[in-house]
NUROSE-602855 format. One record per residue (C-alpha): residue number from 0; residue in one letter; x, y, z. Coordinates in pm, 1 decimal, padded with zeros to 6 digits. Each point is the difference from the previous one (the first is absolute). Example, Ala and Ser with C-alpha at 12.3 -4.5 7.8 and 13.67 -1.06 7.14 Angstrom:
# NUROSE-602855
<atom nr="0" rest="a" east="01230.0" north="-00450.0" up="00780.0"/>
<atom nr="1" rest="s" east="00137.0" north="00344.0" up="-00066.0"/>
END
This chain:
# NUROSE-602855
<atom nr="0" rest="x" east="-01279.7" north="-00198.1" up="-02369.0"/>
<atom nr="1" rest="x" east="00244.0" north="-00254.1" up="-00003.4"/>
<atom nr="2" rest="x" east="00326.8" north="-00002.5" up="00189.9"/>
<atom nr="3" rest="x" east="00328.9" north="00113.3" up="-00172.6"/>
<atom nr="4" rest="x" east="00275.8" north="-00215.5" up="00047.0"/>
<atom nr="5" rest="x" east="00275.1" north="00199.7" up="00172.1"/>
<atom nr="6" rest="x" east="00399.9" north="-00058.8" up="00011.1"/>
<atom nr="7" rest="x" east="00241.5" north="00210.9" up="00174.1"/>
<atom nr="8" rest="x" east="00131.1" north="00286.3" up="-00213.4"/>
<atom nr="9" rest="x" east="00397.1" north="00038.2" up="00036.0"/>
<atom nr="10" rest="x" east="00167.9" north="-00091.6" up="00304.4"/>
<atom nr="11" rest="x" east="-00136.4" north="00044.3" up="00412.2"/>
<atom nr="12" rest="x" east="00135.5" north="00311.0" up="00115.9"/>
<atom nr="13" rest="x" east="00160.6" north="00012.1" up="00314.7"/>
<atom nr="14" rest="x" east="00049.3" north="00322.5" up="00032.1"/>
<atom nr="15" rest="x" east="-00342.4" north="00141.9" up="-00110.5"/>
<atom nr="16" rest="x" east="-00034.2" north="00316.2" up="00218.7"/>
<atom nr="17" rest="x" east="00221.8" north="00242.8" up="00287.1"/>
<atom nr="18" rest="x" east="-00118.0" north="-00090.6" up="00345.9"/>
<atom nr="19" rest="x" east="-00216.1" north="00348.4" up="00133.5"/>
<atom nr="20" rest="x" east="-00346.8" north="00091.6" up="-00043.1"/>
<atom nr="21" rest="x" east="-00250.8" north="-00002.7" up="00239.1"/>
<atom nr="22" rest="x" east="00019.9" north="-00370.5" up="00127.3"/>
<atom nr="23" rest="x" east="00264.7" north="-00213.3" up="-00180.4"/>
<atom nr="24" rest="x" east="00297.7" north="-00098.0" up="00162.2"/>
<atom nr="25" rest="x" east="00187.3" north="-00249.6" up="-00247.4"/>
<atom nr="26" rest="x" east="00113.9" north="00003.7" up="-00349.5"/>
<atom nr="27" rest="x" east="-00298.2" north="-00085.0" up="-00272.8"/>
<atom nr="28" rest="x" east="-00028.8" north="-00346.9" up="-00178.6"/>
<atom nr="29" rest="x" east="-00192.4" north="00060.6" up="-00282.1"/>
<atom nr="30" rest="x" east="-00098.7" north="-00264.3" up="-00320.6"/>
<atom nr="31" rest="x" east="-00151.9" north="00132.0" up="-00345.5"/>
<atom nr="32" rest="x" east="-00201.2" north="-00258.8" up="-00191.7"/>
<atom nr="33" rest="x" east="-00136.9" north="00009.0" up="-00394.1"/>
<atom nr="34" rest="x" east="-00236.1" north="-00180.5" up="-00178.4"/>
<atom nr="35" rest="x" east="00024.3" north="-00053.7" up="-00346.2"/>
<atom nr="36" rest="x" east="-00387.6" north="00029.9" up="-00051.3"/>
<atom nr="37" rest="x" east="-00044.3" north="00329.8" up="00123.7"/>
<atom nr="38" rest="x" east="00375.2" north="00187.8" up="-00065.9"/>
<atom nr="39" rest="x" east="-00127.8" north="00319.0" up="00089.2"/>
<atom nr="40" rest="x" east="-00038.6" north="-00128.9" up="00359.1"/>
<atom nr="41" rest="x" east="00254.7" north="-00099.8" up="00257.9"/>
<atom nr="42" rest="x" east="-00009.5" north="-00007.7" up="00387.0"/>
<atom nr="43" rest="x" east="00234.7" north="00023.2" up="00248.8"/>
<atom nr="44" rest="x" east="00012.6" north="-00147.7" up="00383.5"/>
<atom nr="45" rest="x" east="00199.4" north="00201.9" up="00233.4"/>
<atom nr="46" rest="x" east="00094.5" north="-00119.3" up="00385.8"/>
<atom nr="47" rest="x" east="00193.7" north="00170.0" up="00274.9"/>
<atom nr="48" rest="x" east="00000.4" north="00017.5" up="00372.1"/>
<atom nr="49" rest="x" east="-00178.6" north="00243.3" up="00154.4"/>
<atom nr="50" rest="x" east="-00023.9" north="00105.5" up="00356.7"/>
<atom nr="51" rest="x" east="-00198.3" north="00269.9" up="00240.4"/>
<atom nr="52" rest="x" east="00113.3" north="00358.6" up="00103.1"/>
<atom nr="53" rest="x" east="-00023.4" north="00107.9" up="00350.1"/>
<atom nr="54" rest="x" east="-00164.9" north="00299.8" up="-00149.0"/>
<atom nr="55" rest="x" east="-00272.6" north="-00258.3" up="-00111.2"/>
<atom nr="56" rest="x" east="00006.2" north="-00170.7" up="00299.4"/>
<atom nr="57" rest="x" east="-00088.5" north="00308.4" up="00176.3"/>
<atom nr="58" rest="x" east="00336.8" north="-00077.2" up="00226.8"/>
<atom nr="59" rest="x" east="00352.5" north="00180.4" up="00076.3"/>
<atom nr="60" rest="x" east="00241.9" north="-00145.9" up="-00175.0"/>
<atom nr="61" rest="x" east="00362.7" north="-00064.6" up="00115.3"/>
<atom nr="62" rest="x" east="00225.2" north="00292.0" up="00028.2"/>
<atom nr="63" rest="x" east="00205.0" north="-00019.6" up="-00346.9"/>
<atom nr="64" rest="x" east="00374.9" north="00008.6" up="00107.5"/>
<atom nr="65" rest="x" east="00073.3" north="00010.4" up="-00430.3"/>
<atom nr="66" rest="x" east="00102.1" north="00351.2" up="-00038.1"/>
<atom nr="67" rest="x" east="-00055.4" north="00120.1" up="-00421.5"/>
<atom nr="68" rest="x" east="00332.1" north="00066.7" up="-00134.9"/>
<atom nr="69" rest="x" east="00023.5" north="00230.2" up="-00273.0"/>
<atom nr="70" rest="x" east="00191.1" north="-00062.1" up="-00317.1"/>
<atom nr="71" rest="x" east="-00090.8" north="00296.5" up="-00221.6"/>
<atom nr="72" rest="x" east="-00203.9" north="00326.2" up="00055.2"/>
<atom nr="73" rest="x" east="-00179.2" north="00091.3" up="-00288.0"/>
<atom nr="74" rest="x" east="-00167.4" north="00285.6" up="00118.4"/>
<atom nr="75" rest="x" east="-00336.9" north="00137.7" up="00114.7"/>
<atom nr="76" rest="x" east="-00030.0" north="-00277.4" up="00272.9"/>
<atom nr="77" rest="x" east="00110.8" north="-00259.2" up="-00218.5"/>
<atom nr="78" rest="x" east="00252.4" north="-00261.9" up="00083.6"/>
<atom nr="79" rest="x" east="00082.7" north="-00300.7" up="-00113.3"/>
<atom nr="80" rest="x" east="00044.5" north="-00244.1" up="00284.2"/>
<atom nr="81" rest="x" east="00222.4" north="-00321.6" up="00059.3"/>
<atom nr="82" rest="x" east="-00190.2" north="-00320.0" up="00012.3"/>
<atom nr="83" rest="x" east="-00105.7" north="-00136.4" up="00316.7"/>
<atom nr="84" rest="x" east="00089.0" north="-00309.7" up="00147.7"/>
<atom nr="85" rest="x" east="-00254.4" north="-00248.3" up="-00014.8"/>
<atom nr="86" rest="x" east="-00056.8" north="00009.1" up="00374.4"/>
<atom nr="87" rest="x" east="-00156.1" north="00366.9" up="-00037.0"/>
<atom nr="88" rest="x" east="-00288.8" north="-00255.3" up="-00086.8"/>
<atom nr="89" rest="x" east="-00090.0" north="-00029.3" up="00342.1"/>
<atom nr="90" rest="x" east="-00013.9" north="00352.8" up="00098.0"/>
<atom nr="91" rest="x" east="-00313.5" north="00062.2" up="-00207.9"/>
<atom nr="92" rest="x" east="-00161.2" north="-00370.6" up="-00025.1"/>
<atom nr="93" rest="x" east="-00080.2" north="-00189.4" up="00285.7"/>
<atom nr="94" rest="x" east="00105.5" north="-00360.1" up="00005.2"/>
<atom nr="95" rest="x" east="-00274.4" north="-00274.7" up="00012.8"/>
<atom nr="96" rest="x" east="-00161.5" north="00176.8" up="-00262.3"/>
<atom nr="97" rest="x" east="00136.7" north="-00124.3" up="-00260.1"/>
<atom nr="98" rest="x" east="-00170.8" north="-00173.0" up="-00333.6"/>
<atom nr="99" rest="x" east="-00000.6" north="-00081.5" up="-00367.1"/>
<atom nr="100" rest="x" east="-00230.6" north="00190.5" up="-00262.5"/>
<atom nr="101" rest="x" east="-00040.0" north="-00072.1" up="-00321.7"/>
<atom nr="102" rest="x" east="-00107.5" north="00219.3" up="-00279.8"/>
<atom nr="103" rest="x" east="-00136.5" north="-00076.5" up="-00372.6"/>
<atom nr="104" rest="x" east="-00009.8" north="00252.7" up="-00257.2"/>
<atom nr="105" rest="x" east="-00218.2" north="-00087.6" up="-00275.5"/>
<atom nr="106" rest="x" east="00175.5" north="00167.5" up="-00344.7"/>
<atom nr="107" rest="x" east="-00292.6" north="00004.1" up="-00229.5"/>
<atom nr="108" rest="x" east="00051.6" north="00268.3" up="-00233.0"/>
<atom nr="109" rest="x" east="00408.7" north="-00061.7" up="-00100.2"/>
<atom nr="110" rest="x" east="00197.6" north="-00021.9" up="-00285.9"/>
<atom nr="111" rest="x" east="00341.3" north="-00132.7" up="-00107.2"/>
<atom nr="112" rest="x" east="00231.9" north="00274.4" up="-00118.9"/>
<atom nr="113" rest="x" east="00229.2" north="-00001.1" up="-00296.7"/>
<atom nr="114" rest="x" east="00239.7" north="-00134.1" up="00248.6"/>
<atom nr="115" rest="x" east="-00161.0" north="-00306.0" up="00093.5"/>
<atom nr="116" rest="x" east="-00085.1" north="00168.6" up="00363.6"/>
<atom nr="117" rest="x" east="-00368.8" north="-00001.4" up="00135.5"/>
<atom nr="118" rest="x" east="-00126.1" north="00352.1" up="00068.0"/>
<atom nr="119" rest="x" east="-00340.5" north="00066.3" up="00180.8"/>
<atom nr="120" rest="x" east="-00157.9" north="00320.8" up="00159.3"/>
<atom nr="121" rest="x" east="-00021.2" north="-00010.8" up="00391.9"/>
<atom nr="122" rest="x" east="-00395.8" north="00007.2" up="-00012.7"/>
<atom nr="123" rest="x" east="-00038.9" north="-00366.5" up="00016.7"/>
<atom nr="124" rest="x" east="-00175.1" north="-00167.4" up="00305.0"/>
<atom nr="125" rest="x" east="00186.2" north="-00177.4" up="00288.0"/>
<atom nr="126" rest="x" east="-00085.1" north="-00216.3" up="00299.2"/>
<atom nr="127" rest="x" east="00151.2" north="-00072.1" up="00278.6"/>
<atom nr="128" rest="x" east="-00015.0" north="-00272.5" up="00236.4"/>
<atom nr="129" rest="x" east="00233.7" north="-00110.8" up="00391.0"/>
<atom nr="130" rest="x" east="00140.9" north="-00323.4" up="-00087.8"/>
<atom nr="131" rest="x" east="00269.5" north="00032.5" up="00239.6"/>
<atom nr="132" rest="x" east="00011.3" north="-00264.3" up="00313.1"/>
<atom nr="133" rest="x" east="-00319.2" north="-00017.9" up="00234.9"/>
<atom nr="134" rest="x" east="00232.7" north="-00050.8" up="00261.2"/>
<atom nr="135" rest="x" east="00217.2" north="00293.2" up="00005.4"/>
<atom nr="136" rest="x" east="00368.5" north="00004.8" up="-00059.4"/>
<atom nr="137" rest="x" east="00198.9" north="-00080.8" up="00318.9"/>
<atom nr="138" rest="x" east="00404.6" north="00076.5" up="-00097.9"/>
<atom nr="139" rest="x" east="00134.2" north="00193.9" up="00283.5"/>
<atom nr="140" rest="x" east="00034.4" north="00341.7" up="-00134.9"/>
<atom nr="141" rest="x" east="-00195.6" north="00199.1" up="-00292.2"/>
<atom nr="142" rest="x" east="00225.6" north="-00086.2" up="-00275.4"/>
<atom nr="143" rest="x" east="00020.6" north="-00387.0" up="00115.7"/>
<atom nr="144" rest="x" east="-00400.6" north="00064.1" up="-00057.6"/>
<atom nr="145" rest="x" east="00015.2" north="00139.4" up="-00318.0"/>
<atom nr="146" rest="x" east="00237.7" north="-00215.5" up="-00113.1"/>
<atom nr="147" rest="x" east="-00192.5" north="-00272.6" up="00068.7"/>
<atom nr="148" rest="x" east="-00276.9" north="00147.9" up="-00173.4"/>
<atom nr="149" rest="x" east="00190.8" north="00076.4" up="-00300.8"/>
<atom nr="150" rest="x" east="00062.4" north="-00377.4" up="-00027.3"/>
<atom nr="151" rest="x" east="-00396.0" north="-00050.8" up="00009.4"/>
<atom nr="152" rest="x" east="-00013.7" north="00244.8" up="-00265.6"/>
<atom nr="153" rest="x" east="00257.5" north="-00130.6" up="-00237.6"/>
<atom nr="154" rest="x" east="-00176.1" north="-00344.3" up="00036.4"/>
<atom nr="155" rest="x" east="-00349.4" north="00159.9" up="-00048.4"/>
<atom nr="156" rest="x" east="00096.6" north="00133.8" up="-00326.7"/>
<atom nr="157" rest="x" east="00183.9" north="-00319.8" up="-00104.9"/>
<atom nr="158" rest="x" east="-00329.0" north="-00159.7" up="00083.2"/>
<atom nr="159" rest="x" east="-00198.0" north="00208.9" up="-00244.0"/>
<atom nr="160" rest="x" east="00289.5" north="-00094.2" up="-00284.8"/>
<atom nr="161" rest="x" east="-00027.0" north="-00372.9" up="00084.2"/>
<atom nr="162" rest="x" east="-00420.3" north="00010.3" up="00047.8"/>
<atom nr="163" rest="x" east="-00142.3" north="00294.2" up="-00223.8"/>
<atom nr="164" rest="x" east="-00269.1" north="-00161.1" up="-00199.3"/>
<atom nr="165" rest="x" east="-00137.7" north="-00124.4" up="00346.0"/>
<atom nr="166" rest="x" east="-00029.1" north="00331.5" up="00148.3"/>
<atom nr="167" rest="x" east="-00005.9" north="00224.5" up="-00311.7"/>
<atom nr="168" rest="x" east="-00412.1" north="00010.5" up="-00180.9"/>
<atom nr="169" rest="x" east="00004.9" north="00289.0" up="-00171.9"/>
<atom nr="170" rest="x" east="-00066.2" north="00032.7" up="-00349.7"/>
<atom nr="171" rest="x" east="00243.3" north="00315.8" up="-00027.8"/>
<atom nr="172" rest="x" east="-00285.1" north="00200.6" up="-00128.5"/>
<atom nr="173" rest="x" east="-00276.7" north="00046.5" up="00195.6"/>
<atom nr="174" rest="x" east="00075.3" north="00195.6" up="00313.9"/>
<atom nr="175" rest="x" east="00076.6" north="-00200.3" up="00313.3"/>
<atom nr="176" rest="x" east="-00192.7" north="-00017.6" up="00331.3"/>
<atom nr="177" rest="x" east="00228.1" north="00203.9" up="00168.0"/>
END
């Protein structure tokens, strides 16, 4: 099948995702892109800096002098917690570890609401793929590190708004090699 031609879908968001999970660091950069031969369809490519837990690693990690401070008890063992300054990083990532993933979800099944908004289930594929530098990320601390990586991001994603018909082959309807 041949190709849709793909264009970016509102605006790059810079502020696509909380940092947590199991391996990312940094705040998500994520595009959306339509076609108008398949509207159904879109995709999105998603980048953030990742990095390694000591866990992982199998190693001891630093003793954590960030103590949690409560805000609000809301019972059962339940708090809500202040945020942590970005430094707490460190205490369960281990520095030189540092990289850039990128992930594309492939939105095959959506539809645009009444609203104008595109709305698709969460059973569509995804791949994912380090794009992050071969060569590690050398700022001093863990957040020099991940911001650096950040920055790689951000450009990765700009890349993919400025070049998506070169890296982007899919039809938006047959299921991609994931």
């Amino acid at each position: 099948m041949k190709p849709a031609h793909w264009v970016l879908d509102g605006e790059i968001d810079y502020d696509a995702g909380d940092i947590g999970g199991d391996i990312q660091v940094g705040p998500a950069i994520s595009a959306r892109f339509r076609s108008d031969a398949c509207p159904e369809a879109r995709f999105e490519v998603t980048a953030y800096a990742t990095a390694k837990t000591y866990v992982d690693l199998g190693e001891e990690g630093p003793e954590c002098p960030h103590p949690p401070v409560i805000l609000e008890h809301l019972g059962d063992n339940v708090a809500r917690y202040a945020p942590m300054p970005e430094s707490h990083l460190a205490c369960s990532y281990k520095p030189g570890t540092v990289d850039v993933q990128e992930q594309i979800t492939y939105r095959m099944n959506g539809h645009v609401d009444d609203f104008g908004n595109y709305e698709s289930d969460d059973t569509d594929p995804m791949a994912y793929e380090w794009v992050g530098s071969d060569l590690g990320y050398s700022g001093e601390t863990l957040v020099d590190q991940v911001n650096e990586a950040t920055k790689d991001a951000r450009h990765h994603v700009k890349d993919w708004v400025d070049q998506v018909n070169k890296y982007m082959h899919w039809d938006g309807r047959a299921n991609p090699a994931v």
